[in-house]
TISE-862962 format. One line per field, with one value per atom (N, C-alpha, C): atom name; x, y, z; residue number from 1. Coordinates in Angstrom, 2 decimals. Layout:
N
atome	[CA; ...]
c1	[X; ...]
c2	[Y; ...]
c3	[Z; ...]
num	[NUM; ...]
//
This chain:
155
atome	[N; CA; C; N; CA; C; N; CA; C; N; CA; C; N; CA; C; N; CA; C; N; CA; C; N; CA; C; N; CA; C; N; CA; C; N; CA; C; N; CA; C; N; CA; C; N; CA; C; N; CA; C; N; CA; C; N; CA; C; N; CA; C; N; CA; C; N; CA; C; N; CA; C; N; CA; C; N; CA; C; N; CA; C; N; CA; C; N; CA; C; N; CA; C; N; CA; C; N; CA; C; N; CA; C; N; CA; C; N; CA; C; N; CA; C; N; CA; C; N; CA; C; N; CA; C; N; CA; C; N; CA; C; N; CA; C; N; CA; C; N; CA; C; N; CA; C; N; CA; C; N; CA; C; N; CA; C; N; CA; C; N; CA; C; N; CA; C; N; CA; C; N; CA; C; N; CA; C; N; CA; C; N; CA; C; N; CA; C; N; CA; C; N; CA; C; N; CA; C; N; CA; C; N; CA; C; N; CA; C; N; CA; C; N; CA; C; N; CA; C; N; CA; C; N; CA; C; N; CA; C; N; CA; C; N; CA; C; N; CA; C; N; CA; C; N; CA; C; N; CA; C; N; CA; C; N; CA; C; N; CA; C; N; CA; C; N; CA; C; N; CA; C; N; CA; C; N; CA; C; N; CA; C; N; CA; C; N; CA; C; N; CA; C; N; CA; C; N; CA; C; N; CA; C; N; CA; C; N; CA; C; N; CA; C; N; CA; C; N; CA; C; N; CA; C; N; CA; C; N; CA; C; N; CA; C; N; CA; C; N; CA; C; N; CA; C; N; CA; C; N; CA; C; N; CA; C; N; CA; C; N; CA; C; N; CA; C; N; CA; C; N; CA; C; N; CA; C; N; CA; C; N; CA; C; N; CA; C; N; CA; C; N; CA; C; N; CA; C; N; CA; C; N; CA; C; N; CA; C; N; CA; C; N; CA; C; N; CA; C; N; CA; C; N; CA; C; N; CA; C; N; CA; C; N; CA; C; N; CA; C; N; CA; C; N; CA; C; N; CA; C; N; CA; C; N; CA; C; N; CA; C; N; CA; C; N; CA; C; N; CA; C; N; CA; C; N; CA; C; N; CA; C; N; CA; C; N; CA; C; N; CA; C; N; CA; C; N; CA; C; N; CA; C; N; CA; C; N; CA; C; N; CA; C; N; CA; C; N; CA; C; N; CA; C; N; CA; C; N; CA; C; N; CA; C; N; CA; C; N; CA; C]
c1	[32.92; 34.17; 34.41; 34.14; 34.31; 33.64; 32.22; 31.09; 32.18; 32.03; 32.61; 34.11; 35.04; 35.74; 35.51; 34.69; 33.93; 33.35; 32.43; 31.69; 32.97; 33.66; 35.02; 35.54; 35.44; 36.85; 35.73; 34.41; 33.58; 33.37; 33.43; 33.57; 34.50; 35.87; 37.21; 37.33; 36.68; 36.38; 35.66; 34.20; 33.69; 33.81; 34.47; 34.44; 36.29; 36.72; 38.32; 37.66; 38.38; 37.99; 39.55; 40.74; 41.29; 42.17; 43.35; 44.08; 44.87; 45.60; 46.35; 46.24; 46.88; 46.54; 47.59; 46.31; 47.08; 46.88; 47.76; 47.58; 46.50; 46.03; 45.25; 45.97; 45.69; 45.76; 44.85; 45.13; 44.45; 45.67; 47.18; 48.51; 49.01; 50.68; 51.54; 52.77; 54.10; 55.19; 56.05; 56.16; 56.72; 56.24; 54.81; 54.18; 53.03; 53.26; 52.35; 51.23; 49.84; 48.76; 48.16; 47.65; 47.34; 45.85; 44.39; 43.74; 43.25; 43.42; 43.01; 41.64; 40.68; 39.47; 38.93; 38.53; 38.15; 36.29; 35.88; 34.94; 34.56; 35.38; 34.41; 35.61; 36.61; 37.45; 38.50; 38.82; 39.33; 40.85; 41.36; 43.07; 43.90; 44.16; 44.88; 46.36; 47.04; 48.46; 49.37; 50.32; 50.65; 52.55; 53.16; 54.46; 55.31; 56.39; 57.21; 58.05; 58.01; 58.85; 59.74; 59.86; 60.64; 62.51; 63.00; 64.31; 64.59; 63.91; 63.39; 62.27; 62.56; 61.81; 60.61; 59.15; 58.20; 56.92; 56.09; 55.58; 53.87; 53.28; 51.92; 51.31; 50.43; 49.71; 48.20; 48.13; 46.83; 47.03; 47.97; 48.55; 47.13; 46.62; 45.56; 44.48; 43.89; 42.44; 41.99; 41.00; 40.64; 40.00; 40.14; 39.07; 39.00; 37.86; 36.88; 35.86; 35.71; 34.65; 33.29; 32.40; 31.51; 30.57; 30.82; 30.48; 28.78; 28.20; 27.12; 25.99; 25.42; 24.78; 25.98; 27.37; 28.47; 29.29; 28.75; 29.58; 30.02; 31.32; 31.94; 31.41; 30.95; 30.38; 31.70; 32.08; 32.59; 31.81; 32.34; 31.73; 32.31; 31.49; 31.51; 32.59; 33.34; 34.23; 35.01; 34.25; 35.14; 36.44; 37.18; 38.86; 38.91; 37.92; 38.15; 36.81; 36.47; 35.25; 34.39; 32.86; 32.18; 32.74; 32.55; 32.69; 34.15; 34.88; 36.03; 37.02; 38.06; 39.20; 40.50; 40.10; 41.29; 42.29; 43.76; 44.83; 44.64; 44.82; 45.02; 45.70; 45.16; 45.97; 47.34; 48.23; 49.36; 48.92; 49.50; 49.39; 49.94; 51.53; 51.69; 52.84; 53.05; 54.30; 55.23; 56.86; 57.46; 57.90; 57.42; 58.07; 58.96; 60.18; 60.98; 61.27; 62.21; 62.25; 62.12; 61.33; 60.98; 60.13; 59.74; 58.64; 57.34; 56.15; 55.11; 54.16; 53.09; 52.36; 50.76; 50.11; 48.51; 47.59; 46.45; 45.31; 44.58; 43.39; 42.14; 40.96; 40.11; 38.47; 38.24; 37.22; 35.97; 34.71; 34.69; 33.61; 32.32; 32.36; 31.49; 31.17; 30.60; 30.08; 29.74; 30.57; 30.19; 30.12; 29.51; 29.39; 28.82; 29.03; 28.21; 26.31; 25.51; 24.60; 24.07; 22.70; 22.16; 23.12; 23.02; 23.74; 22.65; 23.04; 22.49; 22.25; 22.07; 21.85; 22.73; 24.17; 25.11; 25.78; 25.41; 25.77; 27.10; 27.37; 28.12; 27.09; 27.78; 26.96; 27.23; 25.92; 25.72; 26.33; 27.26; 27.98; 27.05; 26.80; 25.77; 26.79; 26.27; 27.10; 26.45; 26.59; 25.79; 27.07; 26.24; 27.59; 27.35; 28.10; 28.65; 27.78; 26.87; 26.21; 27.08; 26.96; 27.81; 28.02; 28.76; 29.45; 30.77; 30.98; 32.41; 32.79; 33.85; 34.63; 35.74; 36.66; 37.83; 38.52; 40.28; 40.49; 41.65; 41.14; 42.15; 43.52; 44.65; 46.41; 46.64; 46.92; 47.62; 49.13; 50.38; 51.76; 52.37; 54.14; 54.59; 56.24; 56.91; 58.40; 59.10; 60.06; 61.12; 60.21; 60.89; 60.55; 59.62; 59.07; 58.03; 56.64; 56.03; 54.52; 53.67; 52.82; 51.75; 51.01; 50.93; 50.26; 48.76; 47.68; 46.75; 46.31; 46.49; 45.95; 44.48; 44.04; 42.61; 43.28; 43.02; 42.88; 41.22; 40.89; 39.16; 39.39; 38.39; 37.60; 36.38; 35.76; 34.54; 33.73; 32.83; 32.45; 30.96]
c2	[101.73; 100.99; 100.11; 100.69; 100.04; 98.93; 98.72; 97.51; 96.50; 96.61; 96.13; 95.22; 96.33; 95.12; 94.01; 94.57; 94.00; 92.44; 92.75; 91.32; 90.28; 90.80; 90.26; 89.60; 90.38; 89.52; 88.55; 88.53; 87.98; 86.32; 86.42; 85.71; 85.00; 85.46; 84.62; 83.87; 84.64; 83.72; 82.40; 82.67; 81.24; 80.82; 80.91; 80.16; 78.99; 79.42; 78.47; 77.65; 76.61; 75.16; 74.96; 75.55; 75.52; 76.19; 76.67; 78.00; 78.08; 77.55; 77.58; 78.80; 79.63; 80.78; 80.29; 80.29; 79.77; 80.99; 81.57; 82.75; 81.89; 82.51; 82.32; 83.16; 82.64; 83.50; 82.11; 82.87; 82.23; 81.83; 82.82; 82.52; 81.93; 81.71; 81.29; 80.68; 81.38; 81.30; 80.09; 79.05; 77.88; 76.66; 76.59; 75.95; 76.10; 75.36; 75.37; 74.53; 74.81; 74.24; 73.74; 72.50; 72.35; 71.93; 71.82; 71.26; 70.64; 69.01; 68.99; 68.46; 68.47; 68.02; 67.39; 65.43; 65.36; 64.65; 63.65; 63.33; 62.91; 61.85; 60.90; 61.28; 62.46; 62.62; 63.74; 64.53; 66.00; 65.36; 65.84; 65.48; 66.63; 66.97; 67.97; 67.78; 68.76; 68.02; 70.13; 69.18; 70.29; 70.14; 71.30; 70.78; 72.40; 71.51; 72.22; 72.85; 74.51; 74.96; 76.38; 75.89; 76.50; 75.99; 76.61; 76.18; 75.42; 74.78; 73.95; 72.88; 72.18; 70.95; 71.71; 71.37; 71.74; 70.78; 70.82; 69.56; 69.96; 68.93; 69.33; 68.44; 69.21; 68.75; 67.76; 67.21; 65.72; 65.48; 64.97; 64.79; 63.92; 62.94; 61.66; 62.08; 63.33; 63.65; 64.66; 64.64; 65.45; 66.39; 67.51; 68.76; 69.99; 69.06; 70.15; 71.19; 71.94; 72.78; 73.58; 73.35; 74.32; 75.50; 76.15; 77.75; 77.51; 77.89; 77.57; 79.54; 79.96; 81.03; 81.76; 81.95; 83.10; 82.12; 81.19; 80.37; 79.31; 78.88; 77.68; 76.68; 75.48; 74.52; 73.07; 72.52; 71.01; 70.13; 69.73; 68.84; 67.15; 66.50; 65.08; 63.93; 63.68; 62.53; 61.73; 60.47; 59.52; 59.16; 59.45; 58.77; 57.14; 56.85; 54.86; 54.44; 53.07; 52.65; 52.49; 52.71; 52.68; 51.23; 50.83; 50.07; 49.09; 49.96; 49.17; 49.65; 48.77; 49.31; 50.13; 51.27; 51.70; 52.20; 52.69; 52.95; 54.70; 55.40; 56.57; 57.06; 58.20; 58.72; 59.29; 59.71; 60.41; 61.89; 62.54; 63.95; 64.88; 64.41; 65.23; 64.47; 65.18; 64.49; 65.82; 64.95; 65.60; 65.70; 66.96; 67.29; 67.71; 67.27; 67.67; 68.90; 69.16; 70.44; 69.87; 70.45; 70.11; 68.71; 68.12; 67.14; 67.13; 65.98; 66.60; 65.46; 66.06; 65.55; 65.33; 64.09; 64.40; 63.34; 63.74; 63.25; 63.11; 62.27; 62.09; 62.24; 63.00; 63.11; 62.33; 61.63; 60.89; 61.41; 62.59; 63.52; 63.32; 62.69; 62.13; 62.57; 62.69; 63.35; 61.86; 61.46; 60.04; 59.97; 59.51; 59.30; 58.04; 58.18; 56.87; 56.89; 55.81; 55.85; 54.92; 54.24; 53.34; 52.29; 51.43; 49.86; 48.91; 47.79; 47.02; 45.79; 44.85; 43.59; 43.14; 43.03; 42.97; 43.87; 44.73; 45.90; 46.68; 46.80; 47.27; 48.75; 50.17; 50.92; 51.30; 51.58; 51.62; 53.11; 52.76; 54.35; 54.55; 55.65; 57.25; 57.85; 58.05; 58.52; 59.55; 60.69; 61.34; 62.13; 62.64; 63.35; 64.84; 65.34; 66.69; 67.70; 68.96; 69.92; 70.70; 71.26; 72.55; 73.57; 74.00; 75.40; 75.64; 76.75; 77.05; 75.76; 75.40; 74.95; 74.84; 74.22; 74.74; 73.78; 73.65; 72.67; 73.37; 72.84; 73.55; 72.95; 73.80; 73.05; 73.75; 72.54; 73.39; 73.29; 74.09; 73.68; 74.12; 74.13; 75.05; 74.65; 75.77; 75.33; 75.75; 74.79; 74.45; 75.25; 75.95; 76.68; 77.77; 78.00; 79.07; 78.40; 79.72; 79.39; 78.79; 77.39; 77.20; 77.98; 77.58; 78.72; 77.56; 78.18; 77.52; 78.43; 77.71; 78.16; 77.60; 77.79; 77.93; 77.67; 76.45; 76.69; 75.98; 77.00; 77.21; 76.58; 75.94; 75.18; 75.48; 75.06; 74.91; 73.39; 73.37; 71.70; 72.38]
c3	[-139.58; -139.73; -138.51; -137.05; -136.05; -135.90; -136.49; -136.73; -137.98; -137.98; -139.35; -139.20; -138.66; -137.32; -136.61; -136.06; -135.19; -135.64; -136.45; -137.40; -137.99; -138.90; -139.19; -138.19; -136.87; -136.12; -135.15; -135.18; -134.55; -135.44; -136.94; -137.85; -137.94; -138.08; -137.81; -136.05; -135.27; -134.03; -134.01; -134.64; -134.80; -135.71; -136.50; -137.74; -137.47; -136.51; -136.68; -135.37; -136.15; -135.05; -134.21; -133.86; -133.67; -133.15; -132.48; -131.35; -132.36; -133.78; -133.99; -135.27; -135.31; -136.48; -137.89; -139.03; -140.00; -141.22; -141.81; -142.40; -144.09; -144.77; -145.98; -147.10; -147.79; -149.35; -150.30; -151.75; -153.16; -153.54; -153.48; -154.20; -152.91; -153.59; -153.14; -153.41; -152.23; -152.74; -152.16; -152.60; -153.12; -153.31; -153.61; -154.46; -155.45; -156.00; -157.28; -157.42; -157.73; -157.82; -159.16; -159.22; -160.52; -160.00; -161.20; -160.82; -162.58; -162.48; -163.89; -163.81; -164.72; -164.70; -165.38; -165.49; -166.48; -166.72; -167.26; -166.99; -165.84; -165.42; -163.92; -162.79; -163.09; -161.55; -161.49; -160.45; -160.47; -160.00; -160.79; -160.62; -159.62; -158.24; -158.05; -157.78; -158.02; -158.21; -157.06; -156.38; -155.72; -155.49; -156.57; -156.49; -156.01; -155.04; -154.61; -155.61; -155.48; -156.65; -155.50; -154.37; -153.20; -153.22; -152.38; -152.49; -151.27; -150.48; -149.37; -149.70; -148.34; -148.50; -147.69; -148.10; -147.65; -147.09; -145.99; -145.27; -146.07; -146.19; -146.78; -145.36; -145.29; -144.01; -144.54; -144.02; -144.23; -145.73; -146.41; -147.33; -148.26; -147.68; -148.12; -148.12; -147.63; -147.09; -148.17; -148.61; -149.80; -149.24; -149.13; -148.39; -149.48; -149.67; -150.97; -150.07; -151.08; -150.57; -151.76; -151.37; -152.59; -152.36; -153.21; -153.03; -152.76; -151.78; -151.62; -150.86; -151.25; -150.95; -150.32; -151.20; -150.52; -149.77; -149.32; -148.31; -148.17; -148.40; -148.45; -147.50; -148.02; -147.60; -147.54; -146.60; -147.01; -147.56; -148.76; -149.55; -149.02; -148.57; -148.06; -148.85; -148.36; -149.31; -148.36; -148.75; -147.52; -148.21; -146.57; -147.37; -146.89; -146.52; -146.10; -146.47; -146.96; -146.92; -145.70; -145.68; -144.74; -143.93; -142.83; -141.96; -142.05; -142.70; -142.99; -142.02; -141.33; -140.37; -140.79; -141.38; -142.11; -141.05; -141.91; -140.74; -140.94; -139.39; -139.44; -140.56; -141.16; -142.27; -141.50; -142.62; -142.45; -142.08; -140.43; -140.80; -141.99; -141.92; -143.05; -143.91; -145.25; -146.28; -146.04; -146.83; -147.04; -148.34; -149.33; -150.24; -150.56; -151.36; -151.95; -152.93; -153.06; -154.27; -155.60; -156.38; -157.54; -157.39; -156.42; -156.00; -156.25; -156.74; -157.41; -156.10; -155.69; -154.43; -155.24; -155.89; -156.37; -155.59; -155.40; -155.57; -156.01; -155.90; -156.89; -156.55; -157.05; -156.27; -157.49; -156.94; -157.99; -158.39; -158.18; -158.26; -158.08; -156.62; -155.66; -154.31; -154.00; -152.05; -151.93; -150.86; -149.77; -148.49; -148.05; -146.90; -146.01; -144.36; -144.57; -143.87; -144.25; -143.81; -142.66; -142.71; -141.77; -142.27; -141.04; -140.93; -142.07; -142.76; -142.76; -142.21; -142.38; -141.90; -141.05; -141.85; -141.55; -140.78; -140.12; -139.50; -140.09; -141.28; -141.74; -142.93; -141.93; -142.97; -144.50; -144.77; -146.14; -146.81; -148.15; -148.63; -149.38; -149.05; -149.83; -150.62; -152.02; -152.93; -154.27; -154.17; -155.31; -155.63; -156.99; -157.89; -157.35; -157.55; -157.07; -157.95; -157.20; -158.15; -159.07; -159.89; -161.16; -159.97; -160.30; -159.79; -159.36; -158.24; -158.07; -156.55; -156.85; -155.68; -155.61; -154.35; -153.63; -153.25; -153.00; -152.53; -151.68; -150.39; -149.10; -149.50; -149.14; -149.32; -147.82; -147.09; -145.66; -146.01; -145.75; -145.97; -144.84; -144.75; -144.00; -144.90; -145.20; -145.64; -144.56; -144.28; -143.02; -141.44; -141.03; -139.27; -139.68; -140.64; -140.94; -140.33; -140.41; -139.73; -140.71; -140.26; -141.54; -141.94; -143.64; -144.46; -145.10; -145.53; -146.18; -147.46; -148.67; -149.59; -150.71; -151.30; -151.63; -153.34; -153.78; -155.71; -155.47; -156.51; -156.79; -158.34; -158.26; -160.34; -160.09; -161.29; -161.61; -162.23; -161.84; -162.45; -163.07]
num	[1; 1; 1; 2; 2; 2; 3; 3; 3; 4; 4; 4; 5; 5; 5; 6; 6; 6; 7; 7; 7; 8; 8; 8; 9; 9; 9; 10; 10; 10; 11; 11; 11; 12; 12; 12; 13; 13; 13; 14; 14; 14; 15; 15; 15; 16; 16; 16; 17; 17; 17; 18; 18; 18; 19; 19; 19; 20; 20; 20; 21; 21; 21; 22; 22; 22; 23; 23; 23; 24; 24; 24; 25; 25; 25; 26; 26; 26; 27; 27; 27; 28; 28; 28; 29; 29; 29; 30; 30; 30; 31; 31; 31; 32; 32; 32; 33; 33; 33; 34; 34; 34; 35; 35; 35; 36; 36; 36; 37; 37; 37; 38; 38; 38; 39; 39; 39; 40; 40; 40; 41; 41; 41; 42; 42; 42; 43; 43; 43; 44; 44; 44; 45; 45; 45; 46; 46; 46; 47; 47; 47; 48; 48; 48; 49; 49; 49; 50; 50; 50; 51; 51; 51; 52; 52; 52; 53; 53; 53; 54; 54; 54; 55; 55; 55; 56; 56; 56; 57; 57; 57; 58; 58; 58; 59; 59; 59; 60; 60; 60; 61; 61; 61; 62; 62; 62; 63; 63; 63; 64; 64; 64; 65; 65; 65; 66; 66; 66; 67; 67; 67; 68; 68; 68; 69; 69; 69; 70; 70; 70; 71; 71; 71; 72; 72; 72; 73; 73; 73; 74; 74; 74; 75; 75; 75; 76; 76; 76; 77; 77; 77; 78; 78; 78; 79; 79; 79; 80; 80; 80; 81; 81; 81; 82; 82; 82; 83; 83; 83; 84; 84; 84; 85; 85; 85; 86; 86; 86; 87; 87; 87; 88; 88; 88; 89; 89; 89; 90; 90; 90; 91; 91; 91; 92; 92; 92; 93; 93; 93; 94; 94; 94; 95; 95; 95; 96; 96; 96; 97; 97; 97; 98; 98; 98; 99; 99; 99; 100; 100; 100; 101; 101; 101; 102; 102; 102; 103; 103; 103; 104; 104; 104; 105; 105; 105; 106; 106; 106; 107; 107; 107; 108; 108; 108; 109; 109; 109; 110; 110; 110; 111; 111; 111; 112; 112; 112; 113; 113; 113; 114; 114; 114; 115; 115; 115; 116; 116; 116; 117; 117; 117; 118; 118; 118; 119; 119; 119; 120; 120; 120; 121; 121; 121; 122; 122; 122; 123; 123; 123; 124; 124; 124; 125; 125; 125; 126; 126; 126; 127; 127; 127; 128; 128; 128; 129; 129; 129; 130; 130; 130; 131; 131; 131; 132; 132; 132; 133; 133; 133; 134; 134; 134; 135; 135; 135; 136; 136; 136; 137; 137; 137; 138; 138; 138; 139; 139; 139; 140; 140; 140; 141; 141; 141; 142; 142; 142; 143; 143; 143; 144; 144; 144; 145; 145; 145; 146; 146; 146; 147; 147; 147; 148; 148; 148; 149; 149; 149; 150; 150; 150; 151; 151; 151; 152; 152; 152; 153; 153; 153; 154; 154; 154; 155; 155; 155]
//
């Protein structure tokens, strides 16, 4: 049991990129997760059903993930075009009560590659393998501590 501790809390050490402790779950109490799915793009939709206004953290940034040998992998998705000057995203939104917050995957891994000619690099784009995956929700409602929750699909 003491090993076992041990590995766990050795795991949650390297595995957070960050000092800041953010509790996890799959559920959660004051919002609601949708994930719709159709041919060419994954619809996720995330609505406040709290009695407070609640902050969604990187509101624009899509952070997928796919189940890969046990282990969640980030799946690649640019939020700006390769060599283009986009504006810092928003850290976070503010949702309202009864407020509905969505995005769109294109059900694509992008990224960017070598420069061309023009020195502007080239977007790498393949479709996403079958299986299980994930889409991180960071939140926090009013002076509470941020929470992150996990809605899982399948493609």
């Amino acid at each position: 049991m003491k090993y076992i501790s041990l590995a766990v809390l050795i795991v949650l050490f390297v595995g957070c990129k960050s000092s800041e402790k953010i509790p996890t779950s799959q559920t959660s109490t004051g919002i609601e997760t949708e994930v719709i799915i159709s041919e060419n793009q994954v619809l996720f939709q995330i609505k406040n059903v709290s009695n407070d206004t609640i902050n969604i953290y990187s509101p624009q940034q899509t952070n997928i993930q796919r189940l890969v040998n046990n282990e969640w992998e980030k799946v690649r998705v640019l939020n700006c075009p390769c060599g283009a000057p986009c504006a810092k995203p928003i850290e976070k939104k503010e949702l309202y009560i009864g407020q509905v917050h969505g995005y769109v995957w294109n059900k694509q891994e992008s990224w960017c590659g070598k420069k061309n000619e023009y020195g502007i690099p080239e977007t790498i784009k393949i479709s996403p393998k079958t299986g299980k995956y994930r889409i991180t929700i960071i939140y926090q409602i009013k002076q509470s501590e941020k929470q992150i929750i996990y809605k899982e699909f399948e493609l």
